[in-house]
MOPAC internal coordinates of N, CA, C and O (Angstrom, degrees):
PM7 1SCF
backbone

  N    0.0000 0     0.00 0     0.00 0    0    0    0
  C    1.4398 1     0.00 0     0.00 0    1    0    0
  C    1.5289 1   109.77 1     0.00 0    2    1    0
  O    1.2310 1   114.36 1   131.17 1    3    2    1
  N    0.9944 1   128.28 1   -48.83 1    3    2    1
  C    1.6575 1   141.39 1   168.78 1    5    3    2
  C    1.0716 1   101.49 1   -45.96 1    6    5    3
  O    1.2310 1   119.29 1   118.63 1    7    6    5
  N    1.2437 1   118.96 1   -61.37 1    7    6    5
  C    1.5301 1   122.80 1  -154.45 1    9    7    6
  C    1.4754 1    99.72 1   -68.75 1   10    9    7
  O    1.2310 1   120.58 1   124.38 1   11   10    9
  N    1.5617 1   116.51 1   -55.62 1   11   10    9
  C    1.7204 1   119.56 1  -179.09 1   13   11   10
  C    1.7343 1   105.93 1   -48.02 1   14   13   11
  O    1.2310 1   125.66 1   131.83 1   15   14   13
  N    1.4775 1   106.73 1   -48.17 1   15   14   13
  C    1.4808 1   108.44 1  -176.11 1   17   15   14
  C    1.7999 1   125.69 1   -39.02 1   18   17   15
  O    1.2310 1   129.86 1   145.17 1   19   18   17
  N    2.1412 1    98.59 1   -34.83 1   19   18   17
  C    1.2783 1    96.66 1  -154.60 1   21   19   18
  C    1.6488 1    90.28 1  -109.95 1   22   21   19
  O    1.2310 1   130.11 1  -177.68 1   23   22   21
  N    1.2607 1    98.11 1     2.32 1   23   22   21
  C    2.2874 1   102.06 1   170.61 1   25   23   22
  C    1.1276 1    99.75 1   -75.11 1   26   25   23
  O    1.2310 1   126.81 1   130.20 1   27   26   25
  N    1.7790 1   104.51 1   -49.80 1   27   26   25
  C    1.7313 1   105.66 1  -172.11 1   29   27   26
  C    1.6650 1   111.28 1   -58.82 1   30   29   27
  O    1.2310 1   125.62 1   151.76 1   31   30   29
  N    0.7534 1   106.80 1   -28.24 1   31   30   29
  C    1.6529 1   118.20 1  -168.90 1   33   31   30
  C    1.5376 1   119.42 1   -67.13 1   34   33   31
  O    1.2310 1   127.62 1   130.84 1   35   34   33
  N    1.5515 1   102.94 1   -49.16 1   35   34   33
  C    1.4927 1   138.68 1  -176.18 1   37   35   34
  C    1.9626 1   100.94 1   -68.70 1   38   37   35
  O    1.2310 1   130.55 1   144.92 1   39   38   37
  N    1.3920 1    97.25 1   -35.08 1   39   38   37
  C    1.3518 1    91.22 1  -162.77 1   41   39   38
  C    1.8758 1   107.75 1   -98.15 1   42   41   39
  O    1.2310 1   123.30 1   172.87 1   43   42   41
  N    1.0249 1   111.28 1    -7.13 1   43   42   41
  C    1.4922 1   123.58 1   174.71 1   45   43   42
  C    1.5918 1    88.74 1  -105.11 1   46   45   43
  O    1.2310 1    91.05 1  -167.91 1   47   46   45
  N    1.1974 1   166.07 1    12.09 1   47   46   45
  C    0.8265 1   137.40 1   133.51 1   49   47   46
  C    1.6127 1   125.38 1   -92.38 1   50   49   47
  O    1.2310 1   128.07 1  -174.56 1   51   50   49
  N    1.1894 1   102.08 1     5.44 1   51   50   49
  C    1.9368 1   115.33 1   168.04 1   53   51   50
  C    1.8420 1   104.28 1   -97.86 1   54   53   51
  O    1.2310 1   126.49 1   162.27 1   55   54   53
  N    1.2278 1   105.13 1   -17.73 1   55   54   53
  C    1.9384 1    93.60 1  -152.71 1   57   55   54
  C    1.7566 1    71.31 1  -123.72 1   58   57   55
  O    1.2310 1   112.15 1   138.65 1   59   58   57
  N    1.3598 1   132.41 1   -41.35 1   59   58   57
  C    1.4209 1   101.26 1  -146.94 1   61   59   58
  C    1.7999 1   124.80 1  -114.17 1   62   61   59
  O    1.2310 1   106.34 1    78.33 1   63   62   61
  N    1.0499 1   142.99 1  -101.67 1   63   62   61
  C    1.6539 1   140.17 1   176.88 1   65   63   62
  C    1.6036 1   107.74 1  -119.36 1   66   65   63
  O    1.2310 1   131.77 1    -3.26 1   67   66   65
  N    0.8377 1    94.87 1   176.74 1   67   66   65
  C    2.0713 1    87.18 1   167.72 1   69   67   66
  C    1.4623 1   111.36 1   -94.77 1   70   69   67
  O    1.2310 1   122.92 1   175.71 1   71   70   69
  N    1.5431 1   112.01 1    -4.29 1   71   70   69
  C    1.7156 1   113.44 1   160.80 1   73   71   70
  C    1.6696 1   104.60 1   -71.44 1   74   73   71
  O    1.2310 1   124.59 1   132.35 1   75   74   73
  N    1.0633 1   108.80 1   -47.65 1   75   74   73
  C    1.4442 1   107.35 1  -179.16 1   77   75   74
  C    1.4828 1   108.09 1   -54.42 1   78   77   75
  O    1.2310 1   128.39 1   141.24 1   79   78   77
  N    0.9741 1   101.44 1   -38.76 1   79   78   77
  C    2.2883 1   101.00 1  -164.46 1   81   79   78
  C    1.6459 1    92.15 1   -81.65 1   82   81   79
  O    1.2310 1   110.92 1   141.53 1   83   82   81
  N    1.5861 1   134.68 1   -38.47 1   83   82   81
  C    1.4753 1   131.78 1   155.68 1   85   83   82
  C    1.5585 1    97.89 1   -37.57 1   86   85   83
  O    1.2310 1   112.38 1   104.47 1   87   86   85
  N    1.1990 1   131.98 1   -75.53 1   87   86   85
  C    1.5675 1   124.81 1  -162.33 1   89   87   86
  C    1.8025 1   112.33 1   -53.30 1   90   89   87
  O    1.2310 1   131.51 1   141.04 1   91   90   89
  N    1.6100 1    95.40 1   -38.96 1   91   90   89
  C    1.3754 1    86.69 1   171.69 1   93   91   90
  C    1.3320 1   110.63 1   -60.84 1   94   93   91
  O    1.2310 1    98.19 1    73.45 1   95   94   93
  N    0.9505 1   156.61 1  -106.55 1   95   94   93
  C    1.1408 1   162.69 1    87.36 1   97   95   94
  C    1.9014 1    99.93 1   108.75 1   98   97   95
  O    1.2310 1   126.85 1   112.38 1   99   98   97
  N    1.5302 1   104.42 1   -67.62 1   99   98   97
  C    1.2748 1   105.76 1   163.31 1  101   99   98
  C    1.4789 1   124.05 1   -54.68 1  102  101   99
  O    1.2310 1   123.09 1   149.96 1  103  102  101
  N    1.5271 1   111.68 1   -30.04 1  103  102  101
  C    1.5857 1   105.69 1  -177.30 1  105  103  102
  C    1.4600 1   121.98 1   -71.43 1  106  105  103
  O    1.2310 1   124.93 1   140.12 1  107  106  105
  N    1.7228 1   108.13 1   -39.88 1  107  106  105
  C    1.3857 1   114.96 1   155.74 1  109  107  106
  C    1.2685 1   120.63 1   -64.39 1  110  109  107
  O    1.2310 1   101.70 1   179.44 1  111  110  109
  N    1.4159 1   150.99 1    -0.56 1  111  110  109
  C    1.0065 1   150.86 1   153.35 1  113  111  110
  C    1.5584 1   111.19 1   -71.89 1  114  113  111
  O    1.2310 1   116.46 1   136.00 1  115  114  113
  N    1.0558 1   124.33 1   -44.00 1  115  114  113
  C    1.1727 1   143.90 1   165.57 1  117  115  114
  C    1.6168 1   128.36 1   -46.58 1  118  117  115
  O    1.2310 1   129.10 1   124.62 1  119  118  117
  N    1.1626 1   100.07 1   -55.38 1  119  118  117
  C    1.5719 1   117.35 1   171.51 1  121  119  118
  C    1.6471 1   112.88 1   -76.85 1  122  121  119
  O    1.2310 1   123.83 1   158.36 1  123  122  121
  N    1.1215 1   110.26 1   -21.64 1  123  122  121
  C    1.9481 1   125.78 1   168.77 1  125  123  122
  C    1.0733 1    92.26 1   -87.88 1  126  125  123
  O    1.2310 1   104.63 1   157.60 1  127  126  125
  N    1.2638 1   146.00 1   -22.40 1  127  126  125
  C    1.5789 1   124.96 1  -160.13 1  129  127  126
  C    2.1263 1    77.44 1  -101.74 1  130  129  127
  O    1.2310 1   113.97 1   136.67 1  131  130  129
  N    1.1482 1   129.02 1   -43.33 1  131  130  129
  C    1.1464 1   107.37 1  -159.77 1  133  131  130
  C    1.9250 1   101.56 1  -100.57 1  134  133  131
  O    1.2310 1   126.17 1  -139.71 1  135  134  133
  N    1.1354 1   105.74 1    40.29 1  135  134  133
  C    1.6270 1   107.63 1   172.41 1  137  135  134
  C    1.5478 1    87.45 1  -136.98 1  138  137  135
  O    1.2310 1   107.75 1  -155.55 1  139  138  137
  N    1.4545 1   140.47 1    24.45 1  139  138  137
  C    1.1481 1   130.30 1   164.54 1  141  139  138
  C    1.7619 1   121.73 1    85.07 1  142  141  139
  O    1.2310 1   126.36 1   162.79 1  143  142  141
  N    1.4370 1   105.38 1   -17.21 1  143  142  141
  C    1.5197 1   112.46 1  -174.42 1  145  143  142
  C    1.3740 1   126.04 1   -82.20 1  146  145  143
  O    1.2310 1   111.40 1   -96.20 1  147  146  145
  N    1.5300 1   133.81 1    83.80 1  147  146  145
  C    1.1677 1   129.17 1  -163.94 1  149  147  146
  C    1.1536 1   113.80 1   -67.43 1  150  149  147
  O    1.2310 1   111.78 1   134.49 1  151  150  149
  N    1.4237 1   133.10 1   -45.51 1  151  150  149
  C    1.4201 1   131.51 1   174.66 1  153  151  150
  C    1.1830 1   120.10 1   -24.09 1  154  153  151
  O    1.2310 1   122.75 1   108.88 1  155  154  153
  N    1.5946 1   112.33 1   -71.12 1  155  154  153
  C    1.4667 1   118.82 1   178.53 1  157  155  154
  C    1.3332 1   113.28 1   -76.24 1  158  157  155
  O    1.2310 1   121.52 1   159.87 1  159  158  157
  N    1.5155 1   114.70 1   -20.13 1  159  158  157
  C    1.5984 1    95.70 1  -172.51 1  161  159  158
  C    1.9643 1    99.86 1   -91.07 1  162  161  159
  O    1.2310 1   112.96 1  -165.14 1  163  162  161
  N    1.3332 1   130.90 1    14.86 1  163  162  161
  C    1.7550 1   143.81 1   164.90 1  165  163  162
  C    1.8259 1   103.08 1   -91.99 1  166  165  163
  O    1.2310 1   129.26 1   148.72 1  167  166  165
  N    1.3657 1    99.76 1   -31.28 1  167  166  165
  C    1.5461 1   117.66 1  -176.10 1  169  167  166
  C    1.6734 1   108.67 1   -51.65 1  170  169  167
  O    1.2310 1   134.50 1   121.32 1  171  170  169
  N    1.6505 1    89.57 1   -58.68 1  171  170  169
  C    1.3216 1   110.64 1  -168.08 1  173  171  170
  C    1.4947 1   120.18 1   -83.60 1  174  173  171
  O    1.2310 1   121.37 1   144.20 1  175  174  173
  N    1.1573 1   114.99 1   -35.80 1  175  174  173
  C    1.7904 1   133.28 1   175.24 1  177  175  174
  C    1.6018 1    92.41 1   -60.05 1  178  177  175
  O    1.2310 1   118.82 1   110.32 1  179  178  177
  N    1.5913 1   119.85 1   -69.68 1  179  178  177
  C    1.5359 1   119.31 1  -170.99 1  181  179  178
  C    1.6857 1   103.84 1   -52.37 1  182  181  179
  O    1.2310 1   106.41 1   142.74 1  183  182  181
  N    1.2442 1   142.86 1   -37.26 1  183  182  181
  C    1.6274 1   135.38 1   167.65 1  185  183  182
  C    1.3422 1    87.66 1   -55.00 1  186  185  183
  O    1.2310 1   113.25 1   104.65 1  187  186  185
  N    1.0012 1   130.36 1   -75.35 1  187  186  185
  C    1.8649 1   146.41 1  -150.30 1  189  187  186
  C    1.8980 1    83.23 1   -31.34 1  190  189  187
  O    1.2310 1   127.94 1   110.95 1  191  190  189
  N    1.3598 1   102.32 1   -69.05 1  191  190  189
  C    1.8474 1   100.51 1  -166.94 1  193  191  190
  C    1.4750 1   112.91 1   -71.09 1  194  193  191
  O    1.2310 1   108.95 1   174.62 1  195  194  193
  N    1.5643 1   138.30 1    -5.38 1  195  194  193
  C    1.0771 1   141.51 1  -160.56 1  197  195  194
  C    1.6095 1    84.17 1  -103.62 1  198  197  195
  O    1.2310 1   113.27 1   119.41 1  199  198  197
  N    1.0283 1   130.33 1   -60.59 1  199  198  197
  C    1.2672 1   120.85 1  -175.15 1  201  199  198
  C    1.7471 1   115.07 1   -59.34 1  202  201  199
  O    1.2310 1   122.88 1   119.52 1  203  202  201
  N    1.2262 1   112.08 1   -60.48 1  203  202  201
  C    1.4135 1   104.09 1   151.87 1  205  203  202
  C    1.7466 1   143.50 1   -15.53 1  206  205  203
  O    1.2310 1   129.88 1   115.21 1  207  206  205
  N    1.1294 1    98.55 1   -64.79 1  207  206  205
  C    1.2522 1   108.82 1   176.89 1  209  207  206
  C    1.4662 1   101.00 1   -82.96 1  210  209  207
  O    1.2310 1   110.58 1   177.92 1  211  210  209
  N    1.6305 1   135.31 1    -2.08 1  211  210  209
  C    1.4807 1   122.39 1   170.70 1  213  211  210
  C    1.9094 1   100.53 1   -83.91 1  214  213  211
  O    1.2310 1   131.00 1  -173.50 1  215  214  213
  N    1.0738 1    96.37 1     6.50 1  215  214  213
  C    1.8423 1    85.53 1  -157.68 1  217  215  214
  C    1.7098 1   102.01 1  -147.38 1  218  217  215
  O    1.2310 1   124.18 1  -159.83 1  219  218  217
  N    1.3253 1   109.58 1    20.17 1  219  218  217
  C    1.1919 1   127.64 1  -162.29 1  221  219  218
  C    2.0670 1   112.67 1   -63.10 1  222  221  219
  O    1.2310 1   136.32 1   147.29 1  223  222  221
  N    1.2881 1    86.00 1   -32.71 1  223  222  221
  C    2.0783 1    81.05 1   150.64 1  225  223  222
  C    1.3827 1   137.82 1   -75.79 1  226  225  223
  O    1.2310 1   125.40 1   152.84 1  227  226  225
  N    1.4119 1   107.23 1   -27.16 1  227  226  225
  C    1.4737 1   130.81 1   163.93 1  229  227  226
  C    1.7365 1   129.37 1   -62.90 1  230  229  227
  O    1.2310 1   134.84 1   167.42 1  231  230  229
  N    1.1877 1    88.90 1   -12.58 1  231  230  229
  C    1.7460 1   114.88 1  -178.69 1  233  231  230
  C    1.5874 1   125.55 1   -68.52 1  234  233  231
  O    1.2310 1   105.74 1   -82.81 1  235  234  233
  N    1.1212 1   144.05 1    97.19 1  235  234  233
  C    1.4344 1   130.58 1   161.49 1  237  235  234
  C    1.5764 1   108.05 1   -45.92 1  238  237  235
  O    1.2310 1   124.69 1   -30.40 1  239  238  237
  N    1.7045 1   108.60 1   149.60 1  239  238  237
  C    1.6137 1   131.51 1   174.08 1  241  239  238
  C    1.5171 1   105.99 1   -28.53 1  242  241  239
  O    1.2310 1   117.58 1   146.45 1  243  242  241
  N    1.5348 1   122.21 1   -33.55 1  243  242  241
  C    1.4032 1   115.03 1  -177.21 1  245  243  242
  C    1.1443 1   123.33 1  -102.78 1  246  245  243
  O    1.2310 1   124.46 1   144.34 1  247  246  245
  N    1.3285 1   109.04 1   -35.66 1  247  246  245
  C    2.2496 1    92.66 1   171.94 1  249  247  246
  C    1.2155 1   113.66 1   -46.92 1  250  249  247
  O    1.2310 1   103.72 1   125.87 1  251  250  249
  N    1.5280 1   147.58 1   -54.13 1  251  250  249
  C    1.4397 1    98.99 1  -175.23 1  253  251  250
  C    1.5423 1   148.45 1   -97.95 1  254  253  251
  O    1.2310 1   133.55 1  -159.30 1  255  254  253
  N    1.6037 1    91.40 1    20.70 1  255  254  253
  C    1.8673 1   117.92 1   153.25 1  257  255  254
  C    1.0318 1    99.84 1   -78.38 1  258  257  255
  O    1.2310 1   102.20 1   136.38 1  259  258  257
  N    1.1475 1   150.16 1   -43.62 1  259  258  257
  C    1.3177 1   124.52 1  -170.30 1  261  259  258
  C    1.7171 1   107.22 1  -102.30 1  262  261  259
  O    1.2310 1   129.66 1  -173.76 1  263  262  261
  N    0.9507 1    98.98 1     6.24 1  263  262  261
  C    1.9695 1    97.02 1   165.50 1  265  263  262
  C    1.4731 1    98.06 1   -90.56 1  266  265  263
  O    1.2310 1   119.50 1   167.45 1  267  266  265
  N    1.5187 1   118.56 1   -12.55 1  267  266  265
  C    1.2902 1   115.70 1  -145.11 1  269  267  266
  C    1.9341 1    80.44 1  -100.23 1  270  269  267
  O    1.2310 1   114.07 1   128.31 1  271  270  269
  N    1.1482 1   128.82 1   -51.69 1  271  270  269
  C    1.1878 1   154.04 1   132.02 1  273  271  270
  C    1.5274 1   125.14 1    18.24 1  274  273  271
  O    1.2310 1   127.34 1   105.82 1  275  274  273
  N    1.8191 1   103.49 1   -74.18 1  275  274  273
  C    1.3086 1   132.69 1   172.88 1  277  275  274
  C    1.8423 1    91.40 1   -60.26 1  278  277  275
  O    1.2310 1   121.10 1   117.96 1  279  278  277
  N    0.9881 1   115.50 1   -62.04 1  279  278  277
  C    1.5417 1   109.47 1  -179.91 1  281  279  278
  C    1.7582 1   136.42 1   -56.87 1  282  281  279
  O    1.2310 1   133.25 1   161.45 1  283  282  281
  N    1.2994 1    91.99 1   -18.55 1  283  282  281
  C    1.3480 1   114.99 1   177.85 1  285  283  282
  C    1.5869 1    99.15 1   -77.80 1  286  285  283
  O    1.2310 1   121.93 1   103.36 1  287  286  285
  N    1.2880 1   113.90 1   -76.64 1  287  286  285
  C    1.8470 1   116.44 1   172.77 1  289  287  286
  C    1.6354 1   125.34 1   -42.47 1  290  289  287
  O    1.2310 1   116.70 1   160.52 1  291  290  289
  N    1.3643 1   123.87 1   -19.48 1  291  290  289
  C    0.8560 1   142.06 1   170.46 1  293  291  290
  C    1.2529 1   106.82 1   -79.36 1  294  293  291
  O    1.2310 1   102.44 1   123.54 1  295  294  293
  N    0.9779 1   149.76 1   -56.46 1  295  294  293
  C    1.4155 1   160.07 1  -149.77 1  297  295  294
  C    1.9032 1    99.55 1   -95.99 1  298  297  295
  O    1.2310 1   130.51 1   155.95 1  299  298  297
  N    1.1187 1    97.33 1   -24.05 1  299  298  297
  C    1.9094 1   104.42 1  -175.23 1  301  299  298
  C    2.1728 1    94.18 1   -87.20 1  302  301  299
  O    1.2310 1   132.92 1   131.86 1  303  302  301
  N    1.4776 1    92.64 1   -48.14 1  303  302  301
  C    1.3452 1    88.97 1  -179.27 1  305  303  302
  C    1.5406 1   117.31 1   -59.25 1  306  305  303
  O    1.2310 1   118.29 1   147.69 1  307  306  305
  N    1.3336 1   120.87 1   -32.31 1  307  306  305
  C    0.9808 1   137.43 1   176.75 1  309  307  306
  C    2.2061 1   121.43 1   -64.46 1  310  309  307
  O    1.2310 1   131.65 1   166.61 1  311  310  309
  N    1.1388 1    95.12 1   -13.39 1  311  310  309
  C    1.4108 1   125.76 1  -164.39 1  313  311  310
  C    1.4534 1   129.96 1    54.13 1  314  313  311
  O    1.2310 1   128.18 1  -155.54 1  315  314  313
  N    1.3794 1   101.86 1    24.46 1  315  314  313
  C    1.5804 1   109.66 1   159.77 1  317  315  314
  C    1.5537 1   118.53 1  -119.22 1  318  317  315
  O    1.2310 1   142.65 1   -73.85 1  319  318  317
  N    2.1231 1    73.61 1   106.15 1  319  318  317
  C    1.5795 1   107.47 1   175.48 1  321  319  318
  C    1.7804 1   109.74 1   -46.72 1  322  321  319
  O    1.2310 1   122.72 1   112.94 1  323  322  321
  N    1.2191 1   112.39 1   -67.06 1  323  322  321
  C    1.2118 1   114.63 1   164.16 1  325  323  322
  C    1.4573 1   125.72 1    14.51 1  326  325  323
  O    1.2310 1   137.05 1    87.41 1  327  326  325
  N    1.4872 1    84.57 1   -92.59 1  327  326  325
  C    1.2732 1   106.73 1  -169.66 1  329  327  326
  C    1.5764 1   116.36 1   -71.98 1  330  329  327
  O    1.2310 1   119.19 1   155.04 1  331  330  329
  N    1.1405 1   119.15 1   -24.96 1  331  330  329
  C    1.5766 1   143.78 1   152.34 1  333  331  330
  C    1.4992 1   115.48 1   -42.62 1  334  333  331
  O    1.2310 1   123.32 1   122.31 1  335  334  333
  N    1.1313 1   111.24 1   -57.69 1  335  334  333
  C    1.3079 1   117.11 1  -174.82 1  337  335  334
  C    1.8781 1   111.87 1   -72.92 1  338  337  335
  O    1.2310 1   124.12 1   133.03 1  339  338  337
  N    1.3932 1   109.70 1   -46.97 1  339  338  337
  C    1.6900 1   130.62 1   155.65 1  341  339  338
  C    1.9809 1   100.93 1   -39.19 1  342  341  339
  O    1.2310 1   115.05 1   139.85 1  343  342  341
  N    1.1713 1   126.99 1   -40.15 1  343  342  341
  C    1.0826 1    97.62 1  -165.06 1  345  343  342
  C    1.7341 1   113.01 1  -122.64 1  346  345  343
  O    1.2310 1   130.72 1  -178.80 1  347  346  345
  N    1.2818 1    96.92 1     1.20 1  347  346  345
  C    1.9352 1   124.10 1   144.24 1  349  347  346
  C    1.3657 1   103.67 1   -43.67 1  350  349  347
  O    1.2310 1   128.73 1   102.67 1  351  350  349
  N    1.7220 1   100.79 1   -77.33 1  351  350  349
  C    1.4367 1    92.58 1  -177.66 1  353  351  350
  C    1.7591 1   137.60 1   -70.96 1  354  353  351
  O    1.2310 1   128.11 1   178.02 1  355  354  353
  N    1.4701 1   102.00 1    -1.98 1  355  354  353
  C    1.6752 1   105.16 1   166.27 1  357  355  354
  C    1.6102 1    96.70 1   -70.49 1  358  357  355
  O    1.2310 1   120.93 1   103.99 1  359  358  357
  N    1.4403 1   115.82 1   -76.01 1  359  358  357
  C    1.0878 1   121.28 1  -177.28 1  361  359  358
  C    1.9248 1   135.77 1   -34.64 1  362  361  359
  O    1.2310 1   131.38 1   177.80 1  363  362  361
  N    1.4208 1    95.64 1    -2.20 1  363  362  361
  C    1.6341 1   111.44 1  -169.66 1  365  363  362
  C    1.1842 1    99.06 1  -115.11 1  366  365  363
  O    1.2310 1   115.56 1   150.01 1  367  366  365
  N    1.9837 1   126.02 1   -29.99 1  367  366  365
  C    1.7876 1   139.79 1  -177.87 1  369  367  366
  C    1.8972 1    78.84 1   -81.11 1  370  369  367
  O    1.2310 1   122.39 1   117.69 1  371  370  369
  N    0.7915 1   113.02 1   -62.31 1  371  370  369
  C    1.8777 1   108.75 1  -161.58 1  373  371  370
  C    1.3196 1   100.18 1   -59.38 1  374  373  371
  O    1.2310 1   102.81 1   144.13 1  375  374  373
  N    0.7626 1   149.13 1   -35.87 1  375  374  373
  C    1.8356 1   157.75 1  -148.71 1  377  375  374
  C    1.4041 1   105.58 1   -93.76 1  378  377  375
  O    1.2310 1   120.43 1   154.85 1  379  378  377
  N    1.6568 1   116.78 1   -25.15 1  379  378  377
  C    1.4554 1   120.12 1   157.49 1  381  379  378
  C    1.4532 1   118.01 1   -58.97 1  382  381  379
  O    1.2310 1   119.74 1   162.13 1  383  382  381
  N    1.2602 1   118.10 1   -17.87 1  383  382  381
  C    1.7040 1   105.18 1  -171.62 1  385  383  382
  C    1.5340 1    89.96 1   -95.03 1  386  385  383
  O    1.2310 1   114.15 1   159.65 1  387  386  385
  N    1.0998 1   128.68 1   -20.35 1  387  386  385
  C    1.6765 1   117.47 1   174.57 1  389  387  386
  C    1.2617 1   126.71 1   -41.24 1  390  389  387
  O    1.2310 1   104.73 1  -105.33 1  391  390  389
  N    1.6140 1   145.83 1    74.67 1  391  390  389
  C    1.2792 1   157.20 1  -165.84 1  393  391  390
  C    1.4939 1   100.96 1   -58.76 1  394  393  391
  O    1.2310 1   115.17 1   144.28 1  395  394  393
  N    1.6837 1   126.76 1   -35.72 1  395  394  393
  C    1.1750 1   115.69 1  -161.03 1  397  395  394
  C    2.1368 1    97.96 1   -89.86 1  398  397  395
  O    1.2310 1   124.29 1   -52.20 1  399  398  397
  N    1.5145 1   109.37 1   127.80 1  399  398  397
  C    1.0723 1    98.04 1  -165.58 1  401  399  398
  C    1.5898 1   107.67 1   -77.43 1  402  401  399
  O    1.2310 1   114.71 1   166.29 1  403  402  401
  N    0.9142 1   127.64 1   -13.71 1  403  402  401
  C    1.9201 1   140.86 1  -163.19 1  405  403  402
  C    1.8244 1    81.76 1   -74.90 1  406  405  403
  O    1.2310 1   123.19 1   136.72 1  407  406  405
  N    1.3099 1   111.48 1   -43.28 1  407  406  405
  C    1.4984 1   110.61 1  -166.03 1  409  407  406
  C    1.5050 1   122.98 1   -93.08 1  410  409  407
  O    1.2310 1   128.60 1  -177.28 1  411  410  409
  N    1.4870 1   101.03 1     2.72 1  411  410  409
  C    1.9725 1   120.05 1   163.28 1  413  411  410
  C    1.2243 1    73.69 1   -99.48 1  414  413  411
  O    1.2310 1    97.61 1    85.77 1  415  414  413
  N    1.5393 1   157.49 1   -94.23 1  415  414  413
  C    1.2234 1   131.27 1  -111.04 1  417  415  414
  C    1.6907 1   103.36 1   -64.10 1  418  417  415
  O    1.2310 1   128.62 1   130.15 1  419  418  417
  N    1.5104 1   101.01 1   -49.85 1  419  418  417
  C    2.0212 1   105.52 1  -165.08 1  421  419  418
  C    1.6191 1    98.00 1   -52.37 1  422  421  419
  O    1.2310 1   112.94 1   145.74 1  423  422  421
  N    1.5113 1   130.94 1   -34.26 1  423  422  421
  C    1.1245 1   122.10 1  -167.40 1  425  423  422
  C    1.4146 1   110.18 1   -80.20 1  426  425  423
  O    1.2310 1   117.63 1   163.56 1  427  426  425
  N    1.3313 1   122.13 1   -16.44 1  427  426  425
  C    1.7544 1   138.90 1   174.32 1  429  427  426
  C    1.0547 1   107.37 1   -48.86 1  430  429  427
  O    1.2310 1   129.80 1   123.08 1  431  430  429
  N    1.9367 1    98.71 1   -56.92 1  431  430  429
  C    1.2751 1   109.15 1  -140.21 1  433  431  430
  C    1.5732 1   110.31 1   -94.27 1  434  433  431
  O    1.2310 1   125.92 1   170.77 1  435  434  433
  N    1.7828 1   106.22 1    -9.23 1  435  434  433
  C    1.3484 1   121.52 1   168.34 1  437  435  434
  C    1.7072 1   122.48 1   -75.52 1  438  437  435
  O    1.2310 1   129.20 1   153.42 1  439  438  437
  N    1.6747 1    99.88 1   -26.58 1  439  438  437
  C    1.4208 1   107.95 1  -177.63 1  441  439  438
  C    1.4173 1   110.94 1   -62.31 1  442  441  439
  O    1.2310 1   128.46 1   137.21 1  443  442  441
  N    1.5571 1   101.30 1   -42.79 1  443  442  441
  C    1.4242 1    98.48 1  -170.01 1  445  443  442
  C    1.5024 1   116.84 1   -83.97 1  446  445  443
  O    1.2310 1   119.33 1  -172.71 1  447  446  445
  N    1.2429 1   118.88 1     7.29 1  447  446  445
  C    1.0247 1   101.44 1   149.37 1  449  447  446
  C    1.4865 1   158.76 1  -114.51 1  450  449  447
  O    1.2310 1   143.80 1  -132.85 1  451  450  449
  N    1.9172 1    71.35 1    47.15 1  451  450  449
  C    1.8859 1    81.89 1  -176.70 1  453  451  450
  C    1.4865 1   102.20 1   -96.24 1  454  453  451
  O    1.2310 1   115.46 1   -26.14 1  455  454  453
  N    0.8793 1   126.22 1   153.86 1  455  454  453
  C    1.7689 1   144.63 1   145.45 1  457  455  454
  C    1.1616 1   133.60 1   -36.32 1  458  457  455
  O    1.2310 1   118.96 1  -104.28 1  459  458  457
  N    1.2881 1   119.59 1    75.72 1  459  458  457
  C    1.6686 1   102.25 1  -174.37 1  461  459  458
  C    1.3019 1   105.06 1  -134.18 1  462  461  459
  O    1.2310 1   120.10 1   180.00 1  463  462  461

């Protein structure tokens, strides 16, 4: 799973946009957040929003809830609720401009399942 995460990642950032290398970015954050490793999975969430916010017109309604997102799980894996809970709630204020509803629900249904 790691390994696919950081091919997928590697290879959208040779062939594809810097939204694409943001998505990568979140998936390896993602896959660190669910193998327990906060380091890399704070590593990867903080690129996830740096790229984002470089390209932030280029963006569909959901990259930056779910960059917002990737940081939230990271920060829970990490065991600061805190800061977890701080970036729940960016990610839940941003997730209002999401028009497509299939794409508020997946982000709902991802929030809640972080740990805090």
């Amino acid at each position: 799973m790691l390994h696919a995460a950081h091919a997928s990642r590697y290879h959208w950032i040779r062939a594809g946009t810097r939204v694409n290398a943001a998505r990568g970015e979140w998936q390896c954050s993602r896959v660190y957040a669910v193998l327990g490793r906060p380091e890399p999975a704070l590593h990867h969430a903080r690129r996830c929003l740096e790229l984002c916010e470089s390209v932030v017109d280029d963006l569909d309604e959901f990259d930056l809830p779910f960059a917002y997102e990737a940081l939230a799980r990271a920060y829970a894996v990490a065991g600061d609720e805190e800061q977890a809970r701080h970036w729940i709630a960016r990610a839940r204020a941003a997730g209002e401009a999401i028009s497509d509803e299939d794409d508020r629900v997946l982000l709902e249904a991802d929030l809640e399942t972080i740990g805090t």
